[in-house]
C-alpha positions in Angstrom: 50.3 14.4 19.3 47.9 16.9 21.2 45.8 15.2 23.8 42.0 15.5 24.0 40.8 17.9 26.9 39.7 15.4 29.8 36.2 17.0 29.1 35.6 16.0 25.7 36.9 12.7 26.3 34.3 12.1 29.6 32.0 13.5 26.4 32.6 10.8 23.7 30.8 7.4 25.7 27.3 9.8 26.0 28.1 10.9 22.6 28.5 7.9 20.9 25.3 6.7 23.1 22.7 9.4 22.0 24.1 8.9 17.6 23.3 5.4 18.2 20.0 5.5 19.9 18.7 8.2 16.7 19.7 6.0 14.4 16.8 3.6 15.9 13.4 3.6 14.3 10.6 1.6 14.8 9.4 -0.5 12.8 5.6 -0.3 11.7 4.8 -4.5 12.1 5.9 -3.7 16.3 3.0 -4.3 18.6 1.4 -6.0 16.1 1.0 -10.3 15.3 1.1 -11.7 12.4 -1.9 -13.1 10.4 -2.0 -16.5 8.8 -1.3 -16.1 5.2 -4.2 -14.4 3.7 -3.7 -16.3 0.3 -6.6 -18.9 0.8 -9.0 -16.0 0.8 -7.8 -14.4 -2.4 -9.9 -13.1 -5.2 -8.9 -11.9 -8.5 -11.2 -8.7 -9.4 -11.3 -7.7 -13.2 -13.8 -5.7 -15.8 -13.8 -7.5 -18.6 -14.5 -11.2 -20.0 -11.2 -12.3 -20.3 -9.1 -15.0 -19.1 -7.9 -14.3 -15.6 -3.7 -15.3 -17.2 -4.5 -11.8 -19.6 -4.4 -9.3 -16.6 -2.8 -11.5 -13.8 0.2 -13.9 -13.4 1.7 -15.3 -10.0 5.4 -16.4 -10.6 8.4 -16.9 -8.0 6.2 -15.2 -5.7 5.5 -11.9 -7.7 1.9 -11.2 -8.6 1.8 -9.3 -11.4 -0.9 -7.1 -12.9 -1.7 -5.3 -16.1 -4.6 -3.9 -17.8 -4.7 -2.1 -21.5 -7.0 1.2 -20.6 -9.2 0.9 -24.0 -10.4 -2.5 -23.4 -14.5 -2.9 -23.0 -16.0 -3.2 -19.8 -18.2 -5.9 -19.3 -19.1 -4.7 -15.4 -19.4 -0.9 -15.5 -15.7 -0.1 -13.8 -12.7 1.2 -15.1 -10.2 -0.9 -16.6 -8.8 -3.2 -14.0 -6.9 -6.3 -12.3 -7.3 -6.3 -9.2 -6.3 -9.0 -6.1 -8.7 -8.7 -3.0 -6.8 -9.8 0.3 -8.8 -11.6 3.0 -12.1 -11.0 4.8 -14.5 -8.4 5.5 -13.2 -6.6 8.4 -15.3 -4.3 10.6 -13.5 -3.2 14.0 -9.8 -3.5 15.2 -6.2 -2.0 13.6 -5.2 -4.1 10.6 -1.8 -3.6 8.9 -0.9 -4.6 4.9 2.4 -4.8 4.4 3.8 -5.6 0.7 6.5 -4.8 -1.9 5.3 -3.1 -4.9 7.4 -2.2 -8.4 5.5 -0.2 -11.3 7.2 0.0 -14.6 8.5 2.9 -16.0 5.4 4.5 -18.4 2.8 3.5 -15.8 0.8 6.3 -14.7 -2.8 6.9 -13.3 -3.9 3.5 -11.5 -4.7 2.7 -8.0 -2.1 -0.2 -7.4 -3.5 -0.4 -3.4 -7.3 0.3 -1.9 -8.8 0.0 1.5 -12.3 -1.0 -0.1 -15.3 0.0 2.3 -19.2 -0.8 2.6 -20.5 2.2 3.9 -23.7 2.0 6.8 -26.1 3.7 4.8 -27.8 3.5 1.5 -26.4 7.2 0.2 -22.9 5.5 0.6 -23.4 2.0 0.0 -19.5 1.9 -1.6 -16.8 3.7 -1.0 -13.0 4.0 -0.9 -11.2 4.5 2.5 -7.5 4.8 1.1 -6.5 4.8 -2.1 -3.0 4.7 -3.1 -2.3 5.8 -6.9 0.8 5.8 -9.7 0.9 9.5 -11.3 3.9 10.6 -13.6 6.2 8.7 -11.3 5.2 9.4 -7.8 3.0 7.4 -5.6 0.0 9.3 -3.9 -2.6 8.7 -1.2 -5.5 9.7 -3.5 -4.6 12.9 -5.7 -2.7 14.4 -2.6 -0.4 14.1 -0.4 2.6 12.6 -2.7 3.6 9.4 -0.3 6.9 8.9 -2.4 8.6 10.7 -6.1 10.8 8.5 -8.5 9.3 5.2 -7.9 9.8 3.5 -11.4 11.4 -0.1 -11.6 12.2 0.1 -7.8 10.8 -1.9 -5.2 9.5 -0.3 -2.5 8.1 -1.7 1.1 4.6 -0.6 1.6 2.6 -0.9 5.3 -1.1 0.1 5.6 -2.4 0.6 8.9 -6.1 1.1 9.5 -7.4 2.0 13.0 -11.4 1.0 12.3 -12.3 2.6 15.8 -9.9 5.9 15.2 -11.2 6.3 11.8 -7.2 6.5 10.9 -4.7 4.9 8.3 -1.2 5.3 8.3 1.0 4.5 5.0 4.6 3.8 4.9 7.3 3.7 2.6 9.9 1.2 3.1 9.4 1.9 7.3 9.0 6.0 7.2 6.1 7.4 7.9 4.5 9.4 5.2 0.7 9.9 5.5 -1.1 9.7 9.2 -5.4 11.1 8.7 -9.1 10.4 8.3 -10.0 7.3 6.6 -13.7 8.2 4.6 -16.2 6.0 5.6 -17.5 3.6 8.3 -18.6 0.2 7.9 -16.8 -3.3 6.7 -13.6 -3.3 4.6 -11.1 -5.5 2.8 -7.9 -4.7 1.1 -7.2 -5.5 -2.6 -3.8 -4.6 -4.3 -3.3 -4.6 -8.6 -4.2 -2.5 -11.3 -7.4 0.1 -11.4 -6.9 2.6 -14.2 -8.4 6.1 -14.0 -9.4 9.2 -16.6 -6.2 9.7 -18.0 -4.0 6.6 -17.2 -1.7 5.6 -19.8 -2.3 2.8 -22.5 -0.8 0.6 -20.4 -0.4 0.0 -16.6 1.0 -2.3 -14.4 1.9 -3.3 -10.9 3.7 -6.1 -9.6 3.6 -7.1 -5.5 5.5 -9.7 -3.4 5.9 -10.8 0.3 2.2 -9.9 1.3 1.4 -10.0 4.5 -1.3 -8.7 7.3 -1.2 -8.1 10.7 -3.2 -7.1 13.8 -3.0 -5.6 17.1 
């Protein structure tokens, strides 16, 4: 058996030290604490005059989600279900982290909004994130793609919004994929579900389990 020079064996303890430490990546939720459980402020969010067990079920901790995209609208929206999460918020960094699985089929619906309140009349609503279901792939509005191939997979989802920095982060299952300008100021709230736009399909549907927030 051949011996390893004396220098590549002085090599292998630094080596070994510098795979290991690459293979470490933070984890969105560090720095930040825990919120109580947001589910005493919950608010189910729909367009039409149906019973809230048509578009929206909660069962061995998965809230599900579904709208048909021809149903009337009583309200003036878009077909939705939707799930607001907690309180107005209007300074700080809060973080939303979920699960999410959409069905194969399902295509464009928001299944996750950072909702705002805008400080002036000209922009009394508006949308600071919106993350959306097209042909498969999850996108942070109609661009950047956050993730492809998403279908009947569940995937780890972290919001962060900086209210001072004007920023949001969004994560897929711990990586990093979008880091810009949120577009508006003023007092948001999260909601997660169902919100189908011009050329969704028939039928859409999200499901979401382990919500959570947190703050730093």
């Amino acid at each position: 058996m051949v011996s390893q020079p004396i220098f590549h064996q002085a090599l292998l303890p630094f080596l070994f030290c510098i795979t290991t430490l690459s293979l470490v990546v933070a984890d969105p939720t560090d720095g930040f604490t825990r919120l109580p459980s947001p589910s005493s402020n919950f608010q189910i969010q729909k367009h039409y005059d149906l019973p809230q067990n048509k578009c929206y079920t909660f069962s061995n901790g998965v809230y599900r989600f579904w709208v048909y995209t021809n149903d009337t609208s009583s309200t003036g929206t878009r077909a939705r279900c939707e799930l607001r999460i907690g309180n107005y918020y209007t300074s700080g960094v809060l973080q939303f982290e979920g699960y999410f699985y959409i069905p194969n089929g399902t295509t464009g619906t928001t299944i996750h909004q950072v909702v705002s309140s805008g400080v002036s009349a000209a922009a009394a609503t508006a949308t600071t994130s919106q993350s959306t279901v097209y042909h498969g792939s999850l996108t942070h509005f109609l661009s950047p793609t956050l993730e492809t191939n998403i279908y009947d997979k569940w995937y780890r989802f972290s919001l962060i919004h900086d209210v001072g920095a004007n920023n949001v982060k969004i994560f897929i299952n711990g990586v990093q994929k979008f880091n810009g300008n949120g577009q508006v100021a003023g007092s948001h709230y999260m909601k997660i579900g169902v919100y189908a736009h011009e050329g969704a399909s028939h039928y859409v549907e999200s499901r979401w389990r382990n919500i959570k927030l947190f703050t730093r």
